[in-house]
C-alpha positions in Angstrom: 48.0 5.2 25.3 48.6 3.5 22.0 46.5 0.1 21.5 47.8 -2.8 19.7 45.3 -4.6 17.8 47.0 -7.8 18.2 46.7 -7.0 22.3 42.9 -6.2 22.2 42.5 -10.1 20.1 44.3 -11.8 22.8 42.3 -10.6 26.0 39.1 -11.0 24.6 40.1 -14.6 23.1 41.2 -15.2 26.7 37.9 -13.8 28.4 39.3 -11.1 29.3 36.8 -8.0 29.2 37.9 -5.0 27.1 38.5 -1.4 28.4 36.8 1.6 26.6 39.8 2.3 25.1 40.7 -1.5 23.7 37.3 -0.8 21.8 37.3 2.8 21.1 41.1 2.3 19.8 40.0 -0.8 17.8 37.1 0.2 16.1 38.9 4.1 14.9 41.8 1.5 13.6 38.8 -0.4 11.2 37.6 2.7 9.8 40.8 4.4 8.9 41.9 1.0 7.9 45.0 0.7 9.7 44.2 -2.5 11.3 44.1 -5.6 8.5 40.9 -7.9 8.1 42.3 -10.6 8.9 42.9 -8.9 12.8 39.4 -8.0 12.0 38.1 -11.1 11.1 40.2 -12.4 14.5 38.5 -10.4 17.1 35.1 -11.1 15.4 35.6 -14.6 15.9 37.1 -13.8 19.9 33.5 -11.9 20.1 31.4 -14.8 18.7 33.0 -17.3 20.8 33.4 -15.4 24.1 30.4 -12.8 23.6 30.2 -9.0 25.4 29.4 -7.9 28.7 27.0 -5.1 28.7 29.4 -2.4 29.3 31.3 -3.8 26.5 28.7 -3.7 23.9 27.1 -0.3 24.7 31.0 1.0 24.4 31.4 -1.0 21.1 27.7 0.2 19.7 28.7 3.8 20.6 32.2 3.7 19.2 30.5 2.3 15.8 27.9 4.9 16.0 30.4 7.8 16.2 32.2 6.3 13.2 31.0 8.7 11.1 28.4 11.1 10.6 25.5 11.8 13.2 22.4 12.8 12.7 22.2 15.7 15.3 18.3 15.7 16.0 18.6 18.6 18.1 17.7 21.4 16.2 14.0 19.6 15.9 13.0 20.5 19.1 10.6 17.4 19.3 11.2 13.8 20.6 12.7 12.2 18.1 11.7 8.7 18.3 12.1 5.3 15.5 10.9 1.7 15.2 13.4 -0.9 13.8 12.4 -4.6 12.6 14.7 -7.0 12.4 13.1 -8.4 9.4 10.0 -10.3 8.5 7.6 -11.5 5.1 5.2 -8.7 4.4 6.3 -6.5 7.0 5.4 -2.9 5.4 4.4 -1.3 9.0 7.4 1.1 8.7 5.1 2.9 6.3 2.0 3.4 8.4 4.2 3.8 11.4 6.2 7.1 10.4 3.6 9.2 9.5 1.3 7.9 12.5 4.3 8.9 14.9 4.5 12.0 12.8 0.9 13.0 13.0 1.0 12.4 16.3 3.7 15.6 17.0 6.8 13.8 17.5 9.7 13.6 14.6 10.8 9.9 13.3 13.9 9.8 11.0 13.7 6.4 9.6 17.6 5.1 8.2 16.2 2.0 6.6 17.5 -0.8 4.5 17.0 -2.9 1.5 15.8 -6.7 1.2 18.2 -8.8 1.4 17.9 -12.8 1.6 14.3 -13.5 2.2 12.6 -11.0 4.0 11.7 -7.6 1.9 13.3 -3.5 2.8 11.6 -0.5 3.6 13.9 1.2 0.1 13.2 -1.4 -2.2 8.9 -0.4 -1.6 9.5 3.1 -1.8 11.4 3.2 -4.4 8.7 2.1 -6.6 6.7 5.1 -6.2 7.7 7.1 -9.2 10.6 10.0 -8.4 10.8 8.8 -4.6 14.4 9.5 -3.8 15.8 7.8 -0.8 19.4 8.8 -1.3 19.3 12.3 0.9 22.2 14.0 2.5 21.7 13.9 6.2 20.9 18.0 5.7 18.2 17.3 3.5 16.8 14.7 5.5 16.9 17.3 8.4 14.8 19.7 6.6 12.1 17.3 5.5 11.5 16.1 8.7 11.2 19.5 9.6 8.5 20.2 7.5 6.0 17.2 8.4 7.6 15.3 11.0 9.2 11.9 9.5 11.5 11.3 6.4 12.7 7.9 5.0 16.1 7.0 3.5 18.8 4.7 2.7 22.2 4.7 5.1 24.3 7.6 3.8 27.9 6.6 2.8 29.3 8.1 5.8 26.9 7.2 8.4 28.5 4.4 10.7 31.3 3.4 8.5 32.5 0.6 10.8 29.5 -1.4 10.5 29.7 -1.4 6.8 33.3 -3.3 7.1 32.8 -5.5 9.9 29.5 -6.9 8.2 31.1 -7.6 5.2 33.6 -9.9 7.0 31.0 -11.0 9.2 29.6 -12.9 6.2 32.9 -14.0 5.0 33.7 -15.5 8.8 31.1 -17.3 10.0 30.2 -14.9 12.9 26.9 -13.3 11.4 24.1 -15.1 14.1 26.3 -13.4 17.3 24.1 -11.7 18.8 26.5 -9.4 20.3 27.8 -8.0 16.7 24.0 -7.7 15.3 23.2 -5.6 18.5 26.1 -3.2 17.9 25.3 -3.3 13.9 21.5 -2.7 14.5 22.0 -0.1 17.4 24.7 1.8 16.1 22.8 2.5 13.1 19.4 3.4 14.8 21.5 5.3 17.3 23.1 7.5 14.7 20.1 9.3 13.5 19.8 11.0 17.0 17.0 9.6 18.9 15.4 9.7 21.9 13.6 6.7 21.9 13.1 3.4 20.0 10.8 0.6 19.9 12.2 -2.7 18.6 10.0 -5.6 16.6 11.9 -8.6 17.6 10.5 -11.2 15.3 10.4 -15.0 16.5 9.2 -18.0 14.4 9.3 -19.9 11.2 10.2 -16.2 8.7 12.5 -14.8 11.3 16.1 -14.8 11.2 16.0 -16.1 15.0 13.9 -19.0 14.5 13.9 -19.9 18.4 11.9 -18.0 21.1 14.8 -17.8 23.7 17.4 -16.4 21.3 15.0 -13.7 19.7 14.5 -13.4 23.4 18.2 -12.5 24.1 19.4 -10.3 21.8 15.8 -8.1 22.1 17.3 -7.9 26.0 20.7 -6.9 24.8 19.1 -4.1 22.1 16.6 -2.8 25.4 20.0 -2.6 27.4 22.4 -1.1 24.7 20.2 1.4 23.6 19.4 2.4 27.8 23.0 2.4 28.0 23.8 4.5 25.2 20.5 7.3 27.0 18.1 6.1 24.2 14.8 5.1 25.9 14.8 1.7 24.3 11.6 -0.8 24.4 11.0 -4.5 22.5 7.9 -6.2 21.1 8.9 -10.0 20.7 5.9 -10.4 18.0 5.4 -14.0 15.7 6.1 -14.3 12.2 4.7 -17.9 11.2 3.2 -15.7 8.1 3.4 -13.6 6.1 2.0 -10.1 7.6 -0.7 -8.6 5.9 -2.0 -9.6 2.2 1.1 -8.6 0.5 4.4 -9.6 -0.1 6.4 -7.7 -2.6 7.2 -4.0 -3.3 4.9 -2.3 -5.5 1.8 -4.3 -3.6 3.0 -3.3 -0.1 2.3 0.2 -0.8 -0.4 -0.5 -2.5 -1.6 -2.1 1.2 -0.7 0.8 3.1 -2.1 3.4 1.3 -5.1 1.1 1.7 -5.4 1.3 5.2 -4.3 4.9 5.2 -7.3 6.2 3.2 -9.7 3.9 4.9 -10.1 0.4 3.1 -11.0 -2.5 4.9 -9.8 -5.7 4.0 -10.0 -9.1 6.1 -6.1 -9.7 5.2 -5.4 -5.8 6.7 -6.1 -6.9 10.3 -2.9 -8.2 11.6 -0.8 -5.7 9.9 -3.1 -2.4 11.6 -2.9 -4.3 14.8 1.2 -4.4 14.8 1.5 -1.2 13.3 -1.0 0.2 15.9 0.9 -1.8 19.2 4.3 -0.4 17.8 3.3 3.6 17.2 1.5 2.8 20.7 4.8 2.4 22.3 6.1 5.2 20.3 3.8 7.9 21.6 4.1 6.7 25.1 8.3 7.4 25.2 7.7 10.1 23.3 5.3 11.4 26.2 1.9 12.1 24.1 0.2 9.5 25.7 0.3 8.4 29.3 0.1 4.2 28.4 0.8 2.6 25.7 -2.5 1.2 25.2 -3.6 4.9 24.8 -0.9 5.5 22.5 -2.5 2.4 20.7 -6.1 3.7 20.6 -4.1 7.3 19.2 -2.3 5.7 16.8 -5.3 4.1 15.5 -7.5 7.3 15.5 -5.1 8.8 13.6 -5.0 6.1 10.8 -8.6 6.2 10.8 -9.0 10.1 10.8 -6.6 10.1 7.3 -4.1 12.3 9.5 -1.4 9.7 8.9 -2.1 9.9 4.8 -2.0 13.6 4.8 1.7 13.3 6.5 2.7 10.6 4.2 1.8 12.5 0.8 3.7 15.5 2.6 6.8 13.7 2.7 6.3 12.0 -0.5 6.1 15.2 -2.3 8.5 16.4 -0.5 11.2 13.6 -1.7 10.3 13.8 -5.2 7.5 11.2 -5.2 4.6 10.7 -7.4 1.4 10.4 -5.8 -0.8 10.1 -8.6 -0.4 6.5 -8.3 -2.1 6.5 -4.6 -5.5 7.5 -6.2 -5.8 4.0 -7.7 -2.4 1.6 -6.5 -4.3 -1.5 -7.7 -3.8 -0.1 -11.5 -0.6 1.0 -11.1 0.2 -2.6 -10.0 1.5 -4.4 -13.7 3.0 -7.6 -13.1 3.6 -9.2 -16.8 1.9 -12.8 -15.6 0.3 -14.2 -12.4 -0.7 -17.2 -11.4 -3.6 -18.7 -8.8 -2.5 -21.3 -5.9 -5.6 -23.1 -5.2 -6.4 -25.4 -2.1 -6.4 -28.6 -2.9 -8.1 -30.2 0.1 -10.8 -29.0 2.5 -9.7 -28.1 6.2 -7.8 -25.8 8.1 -5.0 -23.4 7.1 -2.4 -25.2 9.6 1.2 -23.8 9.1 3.5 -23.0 6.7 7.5 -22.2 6.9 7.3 -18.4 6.0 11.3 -18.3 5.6 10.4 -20.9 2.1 7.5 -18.3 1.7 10.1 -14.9 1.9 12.4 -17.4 -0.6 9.4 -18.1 -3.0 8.6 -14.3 -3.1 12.6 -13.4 -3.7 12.4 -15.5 -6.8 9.5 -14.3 -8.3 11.9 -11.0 -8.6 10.7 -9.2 -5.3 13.8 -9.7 -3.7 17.8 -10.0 -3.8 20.2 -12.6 -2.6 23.1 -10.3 -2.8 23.7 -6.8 -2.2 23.6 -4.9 -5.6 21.2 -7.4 -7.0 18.1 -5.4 -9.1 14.5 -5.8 -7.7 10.7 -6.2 -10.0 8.4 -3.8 -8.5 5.2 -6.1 -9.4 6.7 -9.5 -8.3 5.0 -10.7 -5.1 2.4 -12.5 -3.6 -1.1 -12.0 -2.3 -2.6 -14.0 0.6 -6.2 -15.4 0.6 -6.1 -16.7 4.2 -4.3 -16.5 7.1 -3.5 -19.5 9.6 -6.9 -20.9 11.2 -8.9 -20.0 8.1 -11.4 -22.9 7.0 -10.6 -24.0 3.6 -12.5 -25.7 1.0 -11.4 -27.5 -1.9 -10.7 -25.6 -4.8 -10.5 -22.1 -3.3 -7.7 -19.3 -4.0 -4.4 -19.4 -1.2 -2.1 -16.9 -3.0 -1.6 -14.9 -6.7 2.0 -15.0 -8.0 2.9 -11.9 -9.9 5.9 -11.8 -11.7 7.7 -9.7 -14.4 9.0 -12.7 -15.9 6.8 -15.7 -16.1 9.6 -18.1 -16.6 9.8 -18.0 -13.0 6.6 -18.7 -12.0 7.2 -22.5 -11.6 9.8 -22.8 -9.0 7.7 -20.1 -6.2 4.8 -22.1 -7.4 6.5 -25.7 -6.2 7.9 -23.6 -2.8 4.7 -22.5 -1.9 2.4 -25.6 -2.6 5.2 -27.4 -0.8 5.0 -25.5 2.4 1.3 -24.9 2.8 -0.2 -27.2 4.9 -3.5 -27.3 5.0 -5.1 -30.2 8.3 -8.1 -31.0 9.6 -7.7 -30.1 12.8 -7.5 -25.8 13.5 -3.9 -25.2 14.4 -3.1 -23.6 17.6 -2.0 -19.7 16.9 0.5 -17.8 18.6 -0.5 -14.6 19.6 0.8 -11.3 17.4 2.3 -10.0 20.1 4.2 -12.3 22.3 6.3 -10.2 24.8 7.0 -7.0 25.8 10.8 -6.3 26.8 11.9 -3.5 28.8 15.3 -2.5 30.0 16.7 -5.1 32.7 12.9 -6.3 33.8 9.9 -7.9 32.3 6.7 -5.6 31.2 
């Protein structure tokens, strides 16, 4: 049975629900380009004004995931299991996380992305370790993880085709917040690399992209239920990101902070960051069946950051992609920003709030980040954090370092920042790290 494009528009502009084969048929016609944008662009906008059932969007995740290429984790013989984040300030647990999983027993390949807008990528950090190549055929990746359990790369050209088109018109159409279309474009890519399982970090508040509680809420239930549907043990953390996470904020720094906490150094700022990375891995070893909770998977995970297991897997596979690791025997002098520049309190109090989207946008223009695909990246630009929210303050002291290549743009971060941190008499109430836990169709 032949499918008209046209057809499939007008019964989902109607409310109709779509049949397998509407989407299957649809979606094969975007990839081999038979079907215009603009009939594109049209059922995008049928989707974002009349949304998916379930049944729809596991089909139309699974039709994008089968695009093109996929990662056939089979031959591992291990539970292959991944963490995706849909995006914060600071958020480098991706690093700790893989080799933790990996030390652990169980395989993680990690498809990541780059920063775009104003939170940071997993490919951007990496890619400042000298050598580190993150452009690996899906065969290569294979063998690496393999060898010691996790590898890290960029999407391959191949891998889930249709998402690369219908997220280039999503920008152009207006229809980039549905929650049904980032669902299918997040899930069809984690799906693709093969897994098992997969544990999402659903961030809410001021520096994530779903500002309010209820909608990160909602589409964390419709990425549990997809990825069930699709026979992907799927789990959510709704966590808060009202900060940024961690001390650092940038590239370069951000592995600087892992490979911190992977060889043992203890820093105040390190706390929030171990405790997220250690909740997530938690979750991790539990679907991957090494440990029979996730709050023992939690106390594993944390042993094995502690025990420097997780830094012998990540110099494995950092040799093992070309890396350089003589920079990890001393990060802080490989970190050579050209000028910095010391935020200092100007009032005694508390640290109350801040908007951590401005903070992501002050770190972008110091030269950490992009606001288009394609732009280049600074591997020094970034920020460090002296406090966190609820610290007591006193006049005078240090709130953040701006590092810059370029010190023509320190003023304008400079003004973002100063603008943005509040700093009150009265200690602020603070959400917890870890706000909900989402499981398929039920609460945890």
């Amino acid at each position: 049975m032949s499918i008209h494009p046209i057809d499939v528009i007008l019964h989902k502009r109607d409310g109709h629900e779509l049949s397998d084969a509407e989407i299957r048929g649809f979606i094969a016609g975007v990839v081999d380009e038979s079907i215009t944008p603009a009939r594109i662009a049209s059922l995008l906008m049928a989707i974002f004004q009349r949304g998916l059932s379930p049944r729809e969007l596991a089909t139309l995740t699974d039709a994008m995931r089968r695009s093109g290429e996929v990662f056939d984790s089979a031959f591992l013989n291990k539970f292959t299991v991944d963490k995706h984040s849909t995006g914060g300030v600071g958020d480098k647990s991706s690093l700790l996380i893989a080799p933790i999983v990996a030390a652990a027993g169980l395989a993680d390949p990690m498809i990541s992305g780059r920063s775009l807008g104003h939170t940071g990528g997993t490919l951007d950090k990496l890619e400042t370790i000298p050598g580190f190549n993150t452009q690996l055929s899906l065969k290569q990746f294979g063998e690496i993880i393999q060898q010691c359990g996790f590898s890290m790369i960029g999407q391959t050209k191949n891998l889930v085709p249709a998402d690369r088109i219908l997220y280039a018109l999503r920008d152009h159409t207006g229809t980039v917040e549905s929650p049904y279309l980032i669902t299918a474009s997040i899930m069809s890519k984690k799906l693709a690399e093969g897994l098992n399982g997969l544990v999402l970090d659903v961030k809410t508040g001021s520096g994530a992209f779903m500002k309010k509680y209820e909608d990160s809420e909602h589409l964390a239930r419709l990425m549990v239920n997809t990825g069930e549907g699709n026979g992907t043990r799927t789990v959510a953390l709704l966590t808060t990101m009202d900060e940024p996470l961690g001390r650092f904020s940038g590239n370069w720094i951000e592995v600087w902070e892992c490979i911190d906490i992977m060889k043992g150094v203890h820093h105040p700022m390190y706390a929030d960051l171990i405790e997220l990375s250690v909740t997530l891995s938690g979750w991790m070893l539990y679907l991957g069946g090494v440990s029979s909770t996730p709050e023992e998977g939690k106390t594993k995970s944390l042993a094995l950051l502690n025990d420097g297991s997780a830094y012998k897997k990540w110099i494995e596979m950092t040799k093992l992609q070309g890396g350089d690791i003589k920079p990890f025997d001393d990060p802080a002098a490989f970190h050579q920003p050209k000028a910095t520049r010391i935020l200092k309190a100007e009032s005694d109090g508390y640290l109350a709030s801040m908007d951590c989207t401005q903070v992501g946008w002050a770190v972008q223009r110091l030269g950490a980040g992009r606001e288009k695909p394609g732009d280049p990246v600074s591997a020094h630009a970034g920020i460090e954090m002296h406090a966190k929210i609820g610290d007591r303050i006193i006049k005078g002291q240090p709130l953040v370092t701006l590092f810059t290549e370029n010190e023509e743009l320190l003023d304008t971060p400079e003004q973002m920042l100063r603008e943005t941190i509040q700093i009150k008499q009265e200690l602020p109430v603070k959400q917890p790290l870890i706000r909900q836990v989402i499981v398929a169709d039920q609460q945890h």
